[in-house]
N, C-alpha and C positions, 0 to 999 in steps of 0.2 A: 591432484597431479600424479602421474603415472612415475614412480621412482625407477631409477636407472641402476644408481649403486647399492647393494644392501647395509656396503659402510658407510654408517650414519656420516661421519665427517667428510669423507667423498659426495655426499647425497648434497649435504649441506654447501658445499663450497662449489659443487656445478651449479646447484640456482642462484647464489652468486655471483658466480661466474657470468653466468645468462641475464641477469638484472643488470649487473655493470655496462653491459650495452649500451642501455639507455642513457648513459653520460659518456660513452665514449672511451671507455677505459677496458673495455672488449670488443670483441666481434663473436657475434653468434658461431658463423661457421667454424674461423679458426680452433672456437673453443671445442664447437663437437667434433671434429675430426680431431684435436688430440684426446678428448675424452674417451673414441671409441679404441686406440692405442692402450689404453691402461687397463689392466686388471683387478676387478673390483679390490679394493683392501692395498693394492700395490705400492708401499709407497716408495719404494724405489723406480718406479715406472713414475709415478706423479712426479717425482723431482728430477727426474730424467728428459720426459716429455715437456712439462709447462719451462726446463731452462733450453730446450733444445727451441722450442715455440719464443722465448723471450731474447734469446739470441739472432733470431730471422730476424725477428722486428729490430731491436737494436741497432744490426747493419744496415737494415732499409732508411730505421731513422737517420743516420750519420750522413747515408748517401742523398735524402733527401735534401738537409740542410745542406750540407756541401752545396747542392744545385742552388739554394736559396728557397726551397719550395718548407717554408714554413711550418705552415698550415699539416702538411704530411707528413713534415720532421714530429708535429708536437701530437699527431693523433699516432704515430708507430711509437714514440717514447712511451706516450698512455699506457698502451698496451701492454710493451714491452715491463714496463714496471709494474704492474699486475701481476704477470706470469710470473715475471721473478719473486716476488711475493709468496703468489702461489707455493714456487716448488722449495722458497725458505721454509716455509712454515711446516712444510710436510720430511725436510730431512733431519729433525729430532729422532732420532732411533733406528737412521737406516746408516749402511755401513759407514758413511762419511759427515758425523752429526757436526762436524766445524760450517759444511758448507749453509747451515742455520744464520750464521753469521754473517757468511762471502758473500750469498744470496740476497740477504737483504740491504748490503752495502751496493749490489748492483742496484735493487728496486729503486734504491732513495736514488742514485748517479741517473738514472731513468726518469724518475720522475722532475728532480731537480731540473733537468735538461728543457724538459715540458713543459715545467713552468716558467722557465723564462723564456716561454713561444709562446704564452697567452697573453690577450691581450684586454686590460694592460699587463703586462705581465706580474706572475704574483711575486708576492716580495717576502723574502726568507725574512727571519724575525729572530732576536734573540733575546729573552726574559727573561731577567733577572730574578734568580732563587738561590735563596741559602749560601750568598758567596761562590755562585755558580751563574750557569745559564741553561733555560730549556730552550731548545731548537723549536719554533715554531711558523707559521706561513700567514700571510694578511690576502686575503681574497677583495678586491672591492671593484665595484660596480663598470664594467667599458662605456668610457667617455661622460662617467661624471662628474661634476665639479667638485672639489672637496670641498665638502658642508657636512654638520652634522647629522649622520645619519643613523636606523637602528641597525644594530651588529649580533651576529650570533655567536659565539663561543664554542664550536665543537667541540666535544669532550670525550674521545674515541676510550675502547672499551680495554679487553685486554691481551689484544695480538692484533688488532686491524691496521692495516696501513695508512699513511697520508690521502692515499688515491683515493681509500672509502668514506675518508672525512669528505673530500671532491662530490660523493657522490650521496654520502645520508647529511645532507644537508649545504657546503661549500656551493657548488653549482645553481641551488636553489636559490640561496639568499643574494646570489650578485643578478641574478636575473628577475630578481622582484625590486632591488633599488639597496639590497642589503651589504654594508663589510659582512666578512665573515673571516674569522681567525680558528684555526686549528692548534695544536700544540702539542709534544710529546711529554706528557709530564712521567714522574718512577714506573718504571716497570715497563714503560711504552716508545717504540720508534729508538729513536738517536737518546732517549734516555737512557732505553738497557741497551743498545748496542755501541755505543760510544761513550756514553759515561758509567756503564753499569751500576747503575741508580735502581732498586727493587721499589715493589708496591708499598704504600703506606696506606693506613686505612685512616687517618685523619688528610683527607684530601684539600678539606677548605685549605689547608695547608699550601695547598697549590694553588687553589682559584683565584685565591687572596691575590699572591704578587701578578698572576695572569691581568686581573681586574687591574690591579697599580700599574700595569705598563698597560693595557689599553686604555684608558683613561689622560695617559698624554696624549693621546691622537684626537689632531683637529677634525678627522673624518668622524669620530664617534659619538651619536647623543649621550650621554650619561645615563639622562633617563630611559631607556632605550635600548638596554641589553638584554639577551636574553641567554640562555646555556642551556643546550644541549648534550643528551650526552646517550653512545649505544651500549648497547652487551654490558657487561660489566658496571659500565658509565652510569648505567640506571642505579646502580648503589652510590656512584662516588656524587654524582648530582645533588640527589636530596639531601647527601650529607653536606655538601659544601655547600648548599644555599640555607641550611641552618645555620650559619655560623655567618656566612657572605652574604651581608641583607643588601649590597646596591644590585643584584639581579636584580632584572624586574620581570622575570620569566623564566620557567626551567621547564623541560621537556625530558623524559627517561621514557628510554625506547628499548627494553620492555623496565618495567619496575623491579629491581631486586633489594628486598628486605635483607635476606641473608645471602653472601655468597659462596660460603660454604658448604651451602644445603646440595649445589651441583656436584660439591666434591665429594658431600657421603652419603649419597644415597646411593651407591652401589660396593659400597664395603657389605661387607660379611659383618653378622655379630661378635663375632670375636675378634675381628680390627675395632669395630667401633670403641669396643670397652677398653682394648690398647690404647685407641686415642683419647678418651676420655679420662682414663685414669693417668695419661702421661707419660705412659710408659715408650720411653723414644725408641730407643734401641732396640726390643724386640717389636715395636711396629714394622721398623726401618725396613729390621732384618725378616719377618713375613711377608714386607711389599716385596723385597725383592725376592724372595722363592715363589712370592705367588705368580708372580709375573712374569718365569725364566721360558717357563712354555707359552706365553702371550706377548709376542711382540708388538704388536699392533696395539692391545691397550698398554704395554711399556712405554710404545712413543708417544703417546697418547699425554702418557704419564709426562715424562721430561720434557717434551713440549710446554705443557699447562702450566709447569713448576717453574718454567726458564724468568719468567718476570718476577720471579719471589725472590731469585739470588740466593737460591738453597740447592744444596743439594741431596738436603735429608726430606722422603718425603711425611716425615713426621710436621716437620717446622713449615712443609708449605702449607698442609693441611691446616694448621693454627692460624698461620697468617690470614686465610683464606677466613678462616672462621672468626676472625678479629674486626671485619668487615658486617657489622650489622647496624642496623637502626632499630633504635625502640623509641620505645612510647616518649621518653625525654627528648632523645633529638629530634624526633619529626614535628615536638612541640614548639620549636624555634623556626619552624620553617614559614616563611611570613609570605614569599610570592607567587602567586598562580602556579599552577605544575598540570602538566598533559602529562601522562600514563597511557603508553601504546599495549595493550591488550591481543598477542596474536595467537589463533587457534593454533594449536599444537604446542605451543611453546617448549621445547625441548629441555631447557637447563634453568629456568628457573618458573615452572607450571604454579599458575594460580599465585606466586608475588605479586603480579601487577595489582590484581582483584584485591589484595591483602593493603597493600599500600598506599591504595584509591580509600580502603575504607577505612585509614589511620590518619588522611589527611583530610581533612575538610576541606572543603571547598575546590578541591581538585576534580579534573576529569580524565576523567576512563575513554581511551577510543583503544575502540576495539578493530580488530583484522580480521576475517576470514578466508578459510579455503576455500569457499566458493567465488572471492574474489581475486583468488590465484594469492593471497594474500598471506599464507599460513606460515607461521616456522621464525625462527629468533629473529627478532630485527627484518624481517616482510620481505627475506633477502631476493626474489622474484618481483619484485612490487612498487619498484623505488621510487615509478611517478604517481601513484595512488600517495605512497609512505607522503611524499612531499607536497603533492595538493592538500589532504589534510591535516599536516602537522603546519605548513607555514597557513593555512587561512584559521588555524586557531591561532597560533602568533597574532597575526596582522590583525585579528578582532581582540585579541589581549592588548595590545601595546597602540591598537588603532595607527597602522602604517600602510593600509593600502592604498592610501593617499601617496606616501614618500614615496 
């Protein structure tokens, strides 16, 4: 495919863009007329444009419902919470980095709104952790009876929104006869922006009480779960179903062994042995001179950092590298596992290949570029990604029947 932006993270997030179509959570056009608005690298033009674009929709949506016209209110809410997404995510380092926060408090009021225009509509959820609670959504099937059914576990990565839980996997599994639950667990959604909750790298930690509150629902088989998980989530997956043996299925979309390895492979040798040796202070103090003339990988920076609840980027770098599997935990891993394998894979190249060949009896599906299919999580690809990630489900767990 012919690239538009040279800035890899504008490159990446327009076939995103472009892909979320196919569930409704975009429109082609709208997207490229603001994309031809921006200037490669811009991202004060990015957060400018996709809030100026998520505010049309927004008033359209209000006026729609107002009329009673549903259906129109909940596909410009869609939208509208995308974009606001969007221009959150990109105002990490440009003059105004609070609206990181305002931004994505409109996306969730956007999508919230949306979701109770589906039908049936989805139901907000609250799960009990640690003397707390994670915000999370229940997706299940229009006009069926509550019986027990198989359910997926969305396990989004480490910046995606609700909407792309909707869209890598949410919308697939109510259309095949599936629940499907989403959730913000540390570091993710209304975790870090309302509870500021950071990543932890023992995740079963989360899946665990996720499983105890699904598990009171008379809609769910027990035997019959399966988890999911993107970007990121390809790490916290396999770690949590080492530990979480009622999965009866897990999916990592791509596979990461280590997540770290995305964060230093573009140090210099002389950060690396900084980090290595421990040395916080003068890491700190070299990120930040090295970065004074680079804005663009600064925001890059504080962005990536925001879900660690650091502000030193010595302690995200650690965190980040705290996050591995080895040969002990993937030896606990007891339930079938799919490994999505996509040509190019940008941030963590040749993990998936590594972690197919640490698990037994797992499989490897692979993506190509010639099937428009190349780049982290297939972000161009969403109904290829879900034809063959849910028809190895439903041959794993035998559901094509339900």
């Amino acid at each position: 495919m012919e690239r538009h932006f040279k800035d890899g993270r504008f490159e990446f997030a327009r076939l995103g863009l472009l892909g979320a179509a196919y569930r409704g959570l975009s429109d082609a056009g709208e997207v490229l007329v603001t994309l031809d608005g921006i200037p490669d690298g811009d991202r004060e033009a990015w957060v400018r444009e996709f809030t100026a674009l998520a505010e049309r929709l927004e008033r359209q949506a209000h006026a729609s419902a107002a009329d009673g016209h549903r259906a129109s209110a909940r596909s410009a809410f869609l939208r509208a919470s995308t974009y606001f997404h969007e221009a959150s995510a990109c105002a990490p380092g440009t003059s105004r980095p609070e609206r990181f926060r305002a931004l994505w408090l409109r996306h969730r009021d956007c999508w919230d709104r949306a979701a109770a225009l589906f039908e049936p509509p989805v139901e907000r959820v609250s799960i009990p952790y640690e003397g707390m609670s994670l915000e999370g959504y229940f997706f299940r099937p229009a006009n069926g009876h509550v019986r027990p059914r198989p359910t997926l576990i969305m396990n989004n990565g480490s910046d995606g929104p609700v909407t792309s839980m909707w869209k890598d996997g949410g919308a697939a599994a109510v259309e095949r006869g599936w629940n499907a639950l989403t959730f913000d667990g540390p570091g993710q959604g209304a975790a870090l922006h309302r509870q500021g909750l950071p990543f932890r790298a023992d995740w079963e930690r989360v899946v665990t009480p996720v499983m105890d509150w699904l598990l009171t629902r008379a809609e769910v088989d027990p035997q019959r779960i399966a988890l999911l998980g993107v970007s990121q989530a390809g790490y916290q997956v396999p770690r949590a179903v080492a530990f979480e043996h009622r999965v009866a299925a897990a999916v990592a979309d791509p596979g990461v062994m280590r997540v770290g390895d995305s964060w230093r492979e573009h140090l210099p040798p002389e950060m690396t042995r900084l980090l290595d040796a421990g040395e916080k202070e003068t890491f700190d103090a070299s990120m930040a001179e090295g970065l004074k003339d680079f804005p663009a990988e600064r925001a890059e920076l504080q962005w990536r950092m925001a879900p660690y609840g650091t502000r030193s980027p010595f302690d995200a770098y650690k965190a980040a590298e705290a996050m591995n599997l080895d040969a002990e935990i993937l030896a606990r891993v007891g339930c079938p596992m799919l490994i999505t394998s996509p040509d190019h894979e940008q941030f963590w190249p040749g993990q998936s290949e590594e972690l197919h060949a640490a698990l037994k009896g797992s499989t490897l599906l692979r993506f190509t570029e010639s099937e428009g299919a190349s780049w982290h999580c297939e972000p161009a690809a969403p109904a290829l990604r879900d034809e063959r990630v849910f028809d190895w489900l439903e041959r794993t767990l035998h559901t094509a029947h339900a």
